[in-house]
C-alpha positions as CSV (number, residue, x, y, z in Angstrom):
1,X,72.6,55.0,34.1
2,X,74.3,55.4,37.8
3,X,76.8,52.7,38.3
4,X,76.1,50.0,41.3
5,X,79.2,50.3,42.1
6,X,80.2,53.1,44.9
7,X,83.3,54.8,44.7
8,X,86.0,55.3,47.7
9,X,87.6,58.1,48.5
10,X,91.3,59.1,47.6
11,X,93.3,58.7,50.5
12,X,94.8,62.6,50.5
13,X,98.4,63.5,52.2
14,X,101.3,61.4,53.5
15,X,101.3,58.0,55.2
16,X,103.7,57.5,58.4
17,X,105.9,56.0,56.4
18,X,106.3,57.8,53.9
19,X,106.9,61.1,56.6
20,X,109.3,59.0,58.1
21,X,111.3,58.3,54.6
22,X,111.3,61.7,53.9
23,X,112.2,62.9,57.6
24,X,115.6,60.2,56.9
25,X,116.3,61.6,53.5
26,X,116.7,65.3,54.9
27,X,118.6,64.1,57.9
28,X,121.1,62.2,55.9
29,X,121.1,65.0,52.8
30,X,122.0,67.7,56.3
31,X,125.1,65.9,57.3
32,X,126.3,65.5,54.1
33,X,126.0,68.9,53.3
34,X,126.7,71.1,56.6
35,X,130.8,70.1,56.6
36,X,130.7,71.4,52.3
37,X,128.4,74.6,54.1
38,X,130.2,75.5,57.0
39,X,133.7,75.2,55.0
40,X,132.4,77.5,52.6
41,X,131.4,80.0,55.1
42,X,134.9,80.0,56.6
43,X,136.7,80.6,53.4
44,X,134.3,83.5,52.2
45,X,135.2,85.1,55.4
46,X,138.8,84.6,55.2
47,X,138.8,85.9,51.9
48,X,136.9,89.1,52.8
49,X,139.3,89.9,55.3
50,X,142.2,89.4,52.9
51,X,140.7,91.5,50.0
52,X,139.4,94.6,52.8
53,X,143.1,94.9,53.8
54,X,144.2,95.1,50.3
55,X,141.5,97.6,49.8
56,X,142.3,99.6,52.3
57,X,146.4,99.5,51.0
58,X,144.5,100.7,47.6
59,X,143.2,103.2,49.3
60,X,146.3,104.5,52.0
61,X,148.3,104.5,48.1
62,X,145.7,106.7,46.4
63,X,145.7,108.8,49.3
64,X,149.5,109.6,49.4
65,X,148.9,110.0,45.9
66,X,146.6,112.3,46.5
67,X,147.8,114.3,49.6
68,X,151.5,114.5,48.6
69,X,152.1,113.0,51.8
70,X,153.4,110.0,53.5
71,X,150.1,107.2,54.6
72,X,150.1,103.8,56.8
73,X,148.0,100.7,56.7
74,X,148.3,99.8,60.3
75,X,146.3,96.9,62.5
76,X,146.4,97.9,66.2
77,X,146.3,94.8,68.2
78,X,144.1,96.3,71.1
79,X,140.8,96.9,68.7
80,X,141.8,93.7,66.7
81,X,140.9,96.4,63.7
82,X,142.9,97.9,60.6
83,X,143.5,101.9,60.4
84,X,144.5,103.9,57.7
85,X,146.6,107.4,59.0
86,X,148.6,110.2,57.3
87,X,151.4,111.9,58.0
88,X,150.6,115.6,56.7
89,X,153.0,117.7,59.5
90,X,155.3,119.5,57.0
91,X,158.3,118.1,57.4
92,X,156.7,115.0,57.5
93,X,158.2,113.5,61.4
94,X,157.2,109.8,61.3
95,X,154.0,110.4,63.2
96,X,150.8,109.4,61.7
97,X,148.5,111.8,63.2
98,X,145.6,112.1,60.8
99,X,142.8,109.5,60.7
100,X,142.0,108.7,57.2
101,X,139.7,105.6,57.5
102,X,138.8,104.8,60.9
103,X,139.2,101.4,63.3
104,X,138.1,98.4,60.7
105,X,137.7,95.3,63.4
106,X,137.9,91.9,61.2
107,X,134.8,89.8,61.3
108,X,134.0,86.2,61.9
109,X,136.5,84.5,63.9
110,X,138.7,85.6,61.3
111,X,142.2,86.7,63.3
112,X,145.7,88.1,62.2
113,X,147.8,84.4,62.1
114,X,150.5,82.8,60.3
115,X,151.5,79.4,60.3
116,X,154.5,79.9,62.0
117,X,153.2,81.2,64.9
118,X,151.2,78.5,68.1
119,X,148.9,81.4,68.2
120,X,146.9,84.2,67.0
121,X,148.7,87.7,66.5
122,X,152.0,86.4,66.9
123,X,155.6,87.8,65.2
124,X,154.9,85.8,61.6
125,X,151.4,87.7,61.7
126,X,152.6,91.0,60.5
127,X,155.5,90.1,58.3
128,X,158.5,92.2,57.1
129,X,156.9,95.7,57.9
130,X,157.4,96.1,62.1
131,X,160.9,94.9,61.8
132,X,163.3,97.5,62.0
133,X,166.0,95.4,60.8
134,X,164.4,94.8,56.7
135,X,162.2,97.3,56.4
136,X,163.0,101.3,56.9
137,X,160.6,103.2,59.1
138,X,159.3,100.2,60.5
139,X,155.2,100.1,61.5
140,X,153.0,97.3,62.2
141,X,151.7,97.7,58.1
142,X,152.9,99.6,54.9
143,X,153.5,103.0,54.7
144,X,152.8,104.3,50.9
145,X,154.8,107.3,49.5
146,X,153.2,109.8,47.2
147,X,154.8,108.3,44.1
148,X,152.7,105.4,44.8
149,X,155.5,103.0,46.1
150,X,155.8,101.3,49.4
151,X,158.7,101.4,52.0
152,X,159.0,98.1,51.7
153,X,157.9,94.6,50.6
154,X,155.7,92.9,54.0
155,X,152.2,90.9,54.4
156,X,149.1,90.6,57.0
157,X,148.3,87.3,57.8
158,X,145.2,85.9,58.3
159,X,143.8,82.3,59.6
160,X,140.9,80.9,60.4
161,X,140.1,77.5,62.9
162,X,140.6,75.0,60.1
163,X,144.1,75.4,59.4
164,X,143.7,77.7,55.8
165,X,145.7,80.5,56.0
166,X,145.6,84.0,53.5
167,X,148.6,86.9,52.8
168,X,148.0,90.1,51.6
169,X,150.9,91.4,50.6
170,X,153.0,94.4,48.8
171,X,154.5,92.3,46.3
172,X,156.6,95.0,44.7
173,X,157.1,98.2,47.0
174,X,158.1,100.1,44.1
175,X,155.3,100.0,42.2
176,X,152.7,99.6,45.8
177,X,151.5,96.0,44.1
178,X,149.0,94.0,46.3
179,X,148.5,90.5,45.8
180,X,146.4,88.1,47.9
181,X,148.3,84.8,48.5
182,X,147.3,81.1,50.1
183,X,149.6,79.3,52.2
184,X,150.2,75.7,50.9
185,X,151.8,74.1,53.1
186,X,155.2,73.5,53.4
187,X,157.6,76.6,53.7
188,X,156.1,79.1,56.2
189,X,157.5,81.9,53.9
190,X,157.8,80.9,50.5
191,X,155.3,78.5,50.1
192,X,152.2,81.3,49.3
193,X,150.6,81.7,45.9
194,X,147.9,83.4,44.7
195,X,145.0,81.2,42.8
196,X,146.1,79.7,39.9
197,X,149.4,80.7,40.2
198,X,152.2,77.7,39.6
199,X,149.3,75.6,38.7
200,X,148.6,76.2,42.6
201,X,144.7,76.4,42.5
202,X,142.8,77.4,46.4
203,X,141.3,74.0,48.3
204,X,139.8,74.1,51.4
């Protein structure tokens, strides 16, 4: 038997309301999360830069290894880019004629910076290797021999616009060890570590 009783429709989709609730949760739930997202963004860029530099020192090293000859990791401030060149006149003269791996620019507002320096690309930026004075055959980067080791002990710098700042640096020339190092700090030169290291773990 039919019922008397007539049934109303569901009321289907969203009230005003209820649009607007939702509207407030994703505006609040945004500028909560875009600071975490952006600083995120900044580090994984700031660590790319540091690990293609040491990737391209693994490389220079293998090279020399390779070619018996003399090879520098070099960044040439007019491309804002990295190089890798060898030295294959025989006797080797110091000049780094032959492109190996060509102009690598850095990427994402990520520049060569140390903390010591007010600006971008200044003396701190490239440290140990272009001064004549600690380091023999002095370049703006490493040179590796073909036993593998380094001329001498330096870093690349790298910052970013929120004051976090990454080394890659020939730790021990005699052996060609790179090591990717955080500033934290305090001491412009000594205060680096890589993660973990100490008990020194990475913020940002």
């Amino acid at each position: 038997m039919r019922s008397s009783l007539t049934r109303r429709p569901t009321a289907a989709g969203f009230s005003l309301v209820e649009l607007l609730v939702v509207i407030a949760l994703i505006s609040i739930l945004s500028l909560v999360g875009m600071p975490w997202m952006l600083g995120t963004l900044h580090r994984a860029k700031l660590v790319a830069a540091a690990r293609e530099a040491s990737t391209l020192m693994q490389v220079a090293r293998l090279e020399a290894i390779k070619r018996g000859a003399p090879t520098l990791v070099s960044y040439d401030l007019t491309n804002d880019a990295f190089r890798v060149s060898a030295d294959l006149t025989q006797p080797t003269d110091g000049v780094f004629e032959t492109t190996l791996v060509p102009f690598s620019p850095l990427q994402g507002k990520i520049v060569l910076w140390a903390p010591a320096d007010a600006a971008a690309e200044g003396t701190g930026s490239i440290s140990a290797w272009d001064d004549a004075a600690t380091c023999v055959d002095a370049q703006p980067g490493p040179i590796f021999n073909s036993d593998g080791s380094a001329n001498c002990a330096g870093a690349f710098r790298f910052g970013d616009q929120r004051g976090n700042f990454l080394e890659t640096r020939v730790l021990f020339p005699a052996t060609g060890k790179v090591v990717i190092r955080k500033w934290f700090g305090n001491d412009t030169e000594t205060d680096w570590f890589e993660n973990g290291q100490a008990g020194k773990k990475w913020t940002w």
